[in-house]
C-alpha positions as CSV (number, residue, x, y, z in Angstrom):
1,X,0.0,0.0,0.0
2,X,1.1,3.7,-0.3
3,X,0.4,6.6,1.6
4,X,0.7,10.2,0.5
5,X,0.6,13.5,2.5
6,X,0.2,16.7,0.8
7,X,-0.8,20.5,1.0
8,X,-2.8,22.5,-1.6
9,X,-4.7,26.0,-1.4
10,X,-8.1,25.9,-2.8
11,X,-9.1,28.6,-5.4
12,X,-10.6,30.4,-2.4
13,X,-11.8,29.6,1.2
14,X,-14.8,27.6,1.6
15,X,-17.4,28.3,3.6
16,X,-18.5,25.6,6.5
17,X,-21.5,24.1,4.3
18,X,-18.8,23.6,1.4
19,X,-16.4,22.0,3.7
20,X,-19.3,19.5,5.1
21,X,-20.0,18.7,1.5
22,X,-16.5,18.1,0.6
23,X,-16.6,16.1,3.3
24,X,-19.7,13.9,2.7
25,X,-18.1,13.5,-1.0
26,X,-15.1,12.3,0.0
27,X,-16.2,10.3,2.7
28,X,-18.4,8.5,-0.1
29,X,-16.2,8.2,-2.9
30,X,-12.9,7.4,-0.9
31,X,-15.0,4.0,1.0
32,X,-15.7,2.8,-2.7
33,X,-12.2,2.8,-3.7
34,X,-10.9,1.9,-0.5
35,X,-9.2,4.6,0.3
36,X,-8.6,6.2,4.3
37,X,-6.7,9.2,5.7
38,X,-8.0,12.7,7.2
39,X,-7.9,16.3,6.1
40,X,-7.4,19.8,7.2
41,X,-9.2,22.9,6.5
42,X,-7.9,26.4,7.4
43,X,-8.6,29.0,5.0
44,X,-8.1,28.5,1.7
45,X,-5.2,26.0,3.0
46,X,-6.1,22.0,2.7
47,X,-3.6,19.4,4.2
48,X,-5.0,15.8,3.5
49,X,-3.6,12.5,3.9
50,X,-4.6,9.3,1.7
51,X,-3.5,5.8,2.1
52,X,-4.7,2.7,0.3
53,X,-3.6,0.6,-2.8
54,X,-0.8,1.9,-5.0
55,X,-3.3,2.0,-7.9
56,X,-6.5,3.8,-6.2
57,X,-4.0,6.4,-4.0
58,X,-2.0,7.6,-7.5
59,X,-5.4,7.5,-9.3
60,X,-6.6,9.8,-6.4
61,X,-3.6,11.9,-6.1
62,X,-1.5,12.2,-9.7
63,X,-5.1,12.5,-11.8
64,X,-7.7,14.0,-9.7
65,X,-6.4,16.2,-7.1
66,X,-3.1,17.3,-9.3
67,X,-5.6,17.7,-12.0
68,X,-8.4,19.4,-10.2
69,X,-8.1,23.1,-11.1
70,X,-9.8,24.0,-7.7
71,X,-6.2,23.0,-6.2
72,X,-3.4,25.3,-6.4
73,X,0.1,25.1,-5.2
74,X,-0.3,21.2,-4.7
75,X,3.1,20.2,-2.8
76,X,3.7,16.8,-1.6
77,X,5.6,16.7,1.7
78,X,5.9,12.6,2.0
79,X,5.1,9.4,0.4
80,X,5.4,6.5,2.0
81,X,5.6,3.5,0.0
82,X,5.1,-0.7,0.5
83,X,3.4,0.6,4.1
84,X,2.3,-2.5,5.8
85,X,-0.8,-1.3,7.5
86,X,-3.0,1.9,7.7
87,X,-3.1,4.3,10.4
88,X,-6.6,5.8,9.4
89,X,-8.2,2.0,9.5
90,X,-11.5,3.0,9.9
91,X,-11.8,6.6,8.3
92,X,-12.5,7.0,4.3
93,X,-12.0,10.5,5.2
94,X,-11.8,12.3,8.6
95,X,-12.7,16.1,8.2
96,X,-11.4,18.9,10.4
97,X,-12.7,22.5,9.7
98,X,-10.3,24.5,12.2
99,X,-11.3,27.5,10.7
100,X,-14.9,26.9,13.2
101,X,-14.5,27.3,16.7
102,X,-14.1,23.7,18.2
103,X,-13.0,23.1,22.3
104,X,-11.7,19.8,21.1
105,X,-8.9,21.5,19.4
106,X,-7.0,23.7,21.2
107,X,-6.3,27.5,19.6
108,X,-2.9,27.2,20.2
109,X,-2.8,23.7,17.8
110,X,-4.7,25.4,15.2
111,X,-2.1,28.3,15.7
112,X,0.5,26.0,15.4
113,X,-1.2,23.9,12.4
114,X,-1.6,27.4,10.5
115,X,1.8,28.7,11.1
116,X,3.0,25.3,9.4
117,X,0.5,25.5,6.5
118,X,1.6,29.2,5.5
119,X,5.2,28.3,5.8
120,X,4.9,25.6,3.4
121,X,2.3,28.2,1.0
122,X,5.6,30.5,1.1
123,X,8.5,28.4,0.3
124,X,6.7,26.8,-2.1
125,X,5.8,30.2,-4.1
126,X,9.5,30.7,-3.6
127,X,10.6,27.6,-5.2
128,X,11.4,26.8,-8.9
129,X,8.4,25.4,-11.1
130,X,10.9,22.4,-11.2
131,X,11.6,21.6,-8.0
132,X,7.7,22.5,-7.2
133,X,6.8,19.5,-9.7
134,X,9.1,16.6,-8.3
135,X,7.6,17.5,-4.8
136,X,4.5,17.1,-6.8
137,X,5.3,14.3,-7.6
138,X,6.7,12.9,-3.8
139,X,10.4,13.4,-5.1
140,X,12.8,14.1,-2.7
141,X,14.6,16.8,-5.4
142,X,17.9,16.7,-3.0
143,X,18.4,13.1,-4.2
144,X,18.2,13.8,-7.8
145,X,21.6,12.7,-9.2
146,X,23.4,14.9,-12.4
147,X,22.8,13.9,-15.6
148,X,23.1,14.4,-19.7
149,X,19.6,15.0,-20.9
150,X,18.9,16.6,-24.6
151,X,16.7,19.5,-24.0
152,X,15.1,22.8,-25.9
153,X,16.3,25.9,-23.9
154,X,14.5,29.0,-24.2
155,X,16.4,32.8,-23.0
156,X,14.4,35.5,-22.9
157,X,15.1,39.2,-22.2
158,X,13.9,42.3,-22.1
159,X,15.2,44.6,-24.2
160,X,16.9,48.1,-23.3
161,X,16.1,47.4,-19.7
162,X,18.8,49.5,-19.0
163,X,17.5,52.6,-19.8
164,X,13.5,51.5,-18.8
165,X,15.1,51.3,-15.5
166,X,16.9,54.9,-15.9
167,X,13.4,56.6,-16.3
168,X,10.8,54.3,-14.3
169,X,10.0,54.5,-11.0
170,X,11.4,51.3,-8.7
171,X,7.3,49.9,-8.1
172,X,6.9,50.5,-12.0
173,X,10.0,48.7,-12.9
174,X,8.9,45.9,-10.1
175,X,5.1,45.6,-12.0
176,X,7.1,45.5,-16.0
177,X,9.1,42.9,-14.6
178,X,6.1,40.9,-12.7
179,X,4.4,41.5,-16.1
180,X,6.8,39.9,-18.5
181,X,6.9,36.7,-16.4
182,X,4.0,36.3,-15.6
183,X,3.2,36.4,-19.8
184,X,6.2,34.4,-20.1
185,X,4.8,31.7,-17.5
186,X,1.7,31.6,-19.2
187,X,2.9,30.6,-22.4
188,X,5.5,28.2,-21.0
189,X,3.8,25.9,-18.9
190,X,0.9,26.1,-21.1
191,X,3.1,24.4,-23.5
192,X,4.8,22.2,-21.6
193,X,7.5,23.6,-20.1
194,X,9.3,25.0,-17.2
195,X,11.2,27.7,-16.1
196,X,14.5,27.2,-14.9
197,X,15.1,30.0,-13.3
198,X,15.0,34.3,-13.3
199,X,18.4,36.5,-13.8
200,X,17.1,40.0,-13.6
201,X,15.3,41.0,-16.5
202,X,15.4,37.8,-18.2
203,X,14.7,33.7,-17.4
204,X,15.9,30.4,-18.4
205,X,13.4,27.8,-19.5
206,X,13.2,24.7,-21.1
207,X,11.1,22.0,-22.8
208,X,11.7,18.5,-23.1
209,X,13.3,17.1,-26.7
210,X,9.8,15.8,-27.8
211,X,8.1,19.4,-27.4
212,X,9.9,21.4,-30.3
213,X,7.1,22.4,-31.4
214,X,5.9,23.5,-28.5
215,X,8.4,25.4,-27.2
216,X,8.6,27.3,-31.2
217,X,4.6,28.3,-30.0
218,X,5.4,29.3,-27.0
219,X,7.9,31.7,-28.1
220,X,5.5,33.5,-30.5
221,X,3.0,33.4,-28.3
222,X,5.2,35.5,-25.2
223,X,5.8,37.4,-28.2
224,X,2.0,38.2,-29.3
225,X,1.4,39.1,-26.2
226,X,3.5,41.4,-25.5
227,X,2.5,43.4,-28.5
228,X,-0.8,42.9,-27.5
229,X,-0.1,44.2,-24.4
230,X,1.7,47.3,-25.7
231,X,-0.4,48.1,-28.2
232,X,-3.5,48.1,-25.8
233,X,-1.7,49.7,-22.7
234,X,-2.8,53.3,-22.3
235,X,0.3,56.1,-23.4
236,X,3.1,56.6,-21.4
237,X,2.4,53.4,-19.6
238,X,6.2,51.3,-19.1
239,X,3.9,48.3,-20.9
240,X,4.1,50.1,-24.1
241,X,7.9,50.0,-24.5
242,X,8.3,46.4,-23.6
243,X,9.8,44.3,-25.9
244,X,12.1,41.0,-25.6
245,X,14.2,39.4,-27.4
246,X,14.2,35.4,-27.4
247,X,17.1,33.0,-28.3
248,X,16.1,28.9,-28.8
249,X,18.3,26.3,-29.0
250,X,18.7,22.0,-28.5
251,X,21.1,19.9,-27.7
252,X,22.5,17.9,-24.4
253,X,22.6,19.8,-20.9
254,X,24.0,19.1,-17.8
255,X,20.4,18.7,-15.4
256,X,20.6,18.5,-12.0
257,X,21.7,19.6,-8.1
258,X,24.2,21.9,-8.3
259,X,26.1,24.4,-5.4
260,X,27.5,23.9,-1.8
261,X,25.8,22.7,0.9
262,X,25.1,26.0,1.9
263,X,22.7,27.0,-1.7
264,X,21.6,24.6,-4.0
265,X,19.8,24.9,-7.3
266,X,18.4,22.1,-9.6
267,X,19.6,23.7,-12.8
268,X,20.6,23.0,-16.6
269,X,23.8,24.0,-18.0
270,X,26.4,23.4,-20.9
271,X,26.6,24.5,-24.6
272,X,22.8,24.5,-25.4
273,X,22.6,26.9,-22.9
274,X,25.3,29.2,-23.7
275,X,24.2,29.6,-27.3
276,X,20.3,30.2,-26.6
277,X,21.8,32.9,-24.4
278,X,24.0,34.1,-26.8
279,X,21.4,33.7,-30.0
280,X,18.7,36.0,-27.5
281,X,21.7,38.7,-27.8
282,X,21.7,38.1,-31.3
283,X,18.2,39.5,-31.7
284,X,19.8,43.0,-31.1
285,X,21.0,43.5,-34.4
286,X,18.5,41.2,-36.2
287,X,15.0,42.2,-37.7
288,X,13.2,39.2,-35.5
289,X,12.8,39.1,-31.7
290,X,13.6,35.1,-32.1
291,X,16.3,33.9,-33.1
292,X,16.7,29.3,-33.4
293,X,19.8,27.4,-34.0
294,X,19.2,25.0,-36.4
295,X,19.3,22.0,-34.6
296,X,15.6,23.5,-33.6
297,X,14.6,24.0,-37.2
298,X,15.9,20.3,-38.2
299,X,13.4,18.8,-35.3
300,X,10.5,20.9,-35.6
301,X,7.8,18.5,-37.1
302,X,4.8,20.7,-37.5
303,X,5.3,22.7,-41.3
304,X,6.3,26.1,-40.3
305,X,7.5,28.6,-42.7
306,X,11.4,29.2,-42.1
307,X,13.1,32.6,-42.9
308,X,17.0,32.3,-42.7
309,X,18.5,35.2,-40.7
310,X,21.9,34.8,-42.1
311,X,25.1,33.3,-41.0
312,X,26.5,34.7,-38.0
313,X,30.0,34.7,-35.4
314,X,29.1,32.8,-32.4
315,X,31.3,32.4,-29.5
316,X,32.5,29.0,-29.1
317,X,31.8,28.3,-32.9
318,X,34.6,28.0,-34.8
319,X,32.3,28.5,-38.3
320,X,29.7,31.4,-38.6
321,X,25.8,29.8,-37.4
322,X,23.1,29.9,-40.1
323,X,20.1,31.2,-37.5
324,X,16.9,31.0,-38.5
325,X,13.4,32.4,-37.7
326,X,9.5,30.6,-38.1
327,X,6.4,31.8,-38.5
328,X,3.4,29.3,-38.0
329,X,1.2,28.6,-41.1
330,X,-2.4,27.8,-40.6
């Protein structure tokens, strides 16, 4: 059997009649499937265990809760596998509404239960979509080992930020920031992929090899939106100058834990990396915001139309790189 503790928040709080019906629900649904375990309401905050067979507790978990768009945040703090025997024997699902005044559980425990919830909310908004979905997934993501792993890197930038910065106010340069990666975030996962990681005015993200295509749509859509977003921003709004400049390569990255014991990050580097990075500062002194190596171009699958951007010095290269831009057709 398996056993799985997790937090989530809900989209918002629930009220005490939504939380007896969750209850009832669960209570219901969980004794069919043989499922037991308890769960926590405070606020919008849920912390639920479930234990039962392997099959009915991932079925639970990895495709209806993970899945359930009324969960956000989902962050699995154990899972306990080949357990022997339950602890909840004789509870499909135990409810506990702390947010309703109850003498059998003491304020100073539901002080303490809160203060644990909230700590967990904020290091996990705090922590790298990565790292977020091995947790996820019950992954301890400080045993994760190095390895070579073919991937599609993504660098993005905004560009001129330099002189934004010279003429914006700090809280305006904090909101275009906020704004371009949140856009950027959007489009990413949406497609599949993650981001690695933020360096000022610009991020890191990646796709798996299979999701060429998908990383080629993301890009052009960060890019739509931001001229959506500047064309329908009112005048002398920081939005209307925003624009970015995006460099996509693939190829083999070094993926994993990396740092001291002291600051870790689960990060990709290597080549691939470099020359996404260095096609993005490419896009300077090109007429296209995205510039793609062409190992992108040779495993795209969908039929895009390719305009060649011309051969170009690249650091590291010791033969000028044919770089290339698409454009999606139909």
């Amino acid at each position: 059997m398996k056993r799985i503790q997790y937090i989530s928040r809900f989209a918002r709080p629930l009220s005490s009649e939504e939380v007896d019906e969750l209850a009832r629900q669960s209570e219901e649904t969980n004794a069919k499937i043989g499922i037991t375990g308890f769960l926590l309401c405070l606020g919008d905050i849920f912390f639920q265990v479930i234990e039962g067979e392997d099959a009915a507790v991932d079925d639970l978990y990895y495709e209806r809760i993970c899945r359930d768009p009324r969960h956000r945040d989902i962050l699995c703090l154990r899972l306990e596998k080949d357990i022997a025997e339950r602890l909840h024997d004789d509870w499909a699902m135990n409810v506990y509404n702390l947010n309703q005044p109850d003498d059998a559980i003491p304020l100073a425990f539901r002080s303490t239960i809160n203060t644990l919830l909230e700590s967990y909310r904020i290091l996990s908004a705090y922590t790298q979509a990565s790292i977020r979905t091995w947790m996820q997934k019950g992954v301890d993501p400080t045993t994760l080992g190095v390895r070579l792993a073919p991937r599609v890197v993504m660098v993005c930038d905004i560009v001129g930020f330099t002189v934004l910065v010279q003429r914006l106010k700090p809280e305006e340069v904090v909101t275009l920031v906020n704004t371009f990666v949140a856009l950027c975030d959007d489009a990413i996962t949406g497609a599949g992929g993650v981001i690695n990681k933020l360096i000022g005015d610009g991020l890191i993200a990646y796709f798996e090899q299979s999701k060429v295509d998908a990383a080629l749509e993301a890009a052009l859509g960060i890019l739509d939106a931001i001229e959506r977003l500047a064309t329908e921003s009112p005048p002398g709004v920081a939005a209307c100058d925003l624009q970015v400049g995006i460099g996509m390569a693939l190829g083999e990255v070094v993926e994993g834990n990396m740092g001291s014991q002291a600051k870790r990050d689960f990060t990709i580097i290597g080549e691939t990396v470099n020359l996404a990075s260095r096609l993005e500062a490419l896009t300077r002194d090109l007429p296209s915001q995205l510039a793609v190596g062409p190992e992108v171009k040779q495993a795209s699958s969908r039929f895009w139309q390719w305009r060649s951007l011309g051969a170009h010095p690249i650091k590291g290269y010791t033969e000028p790189l044919e770089v290339f831009t698409p454009r999606a057709i139909g």
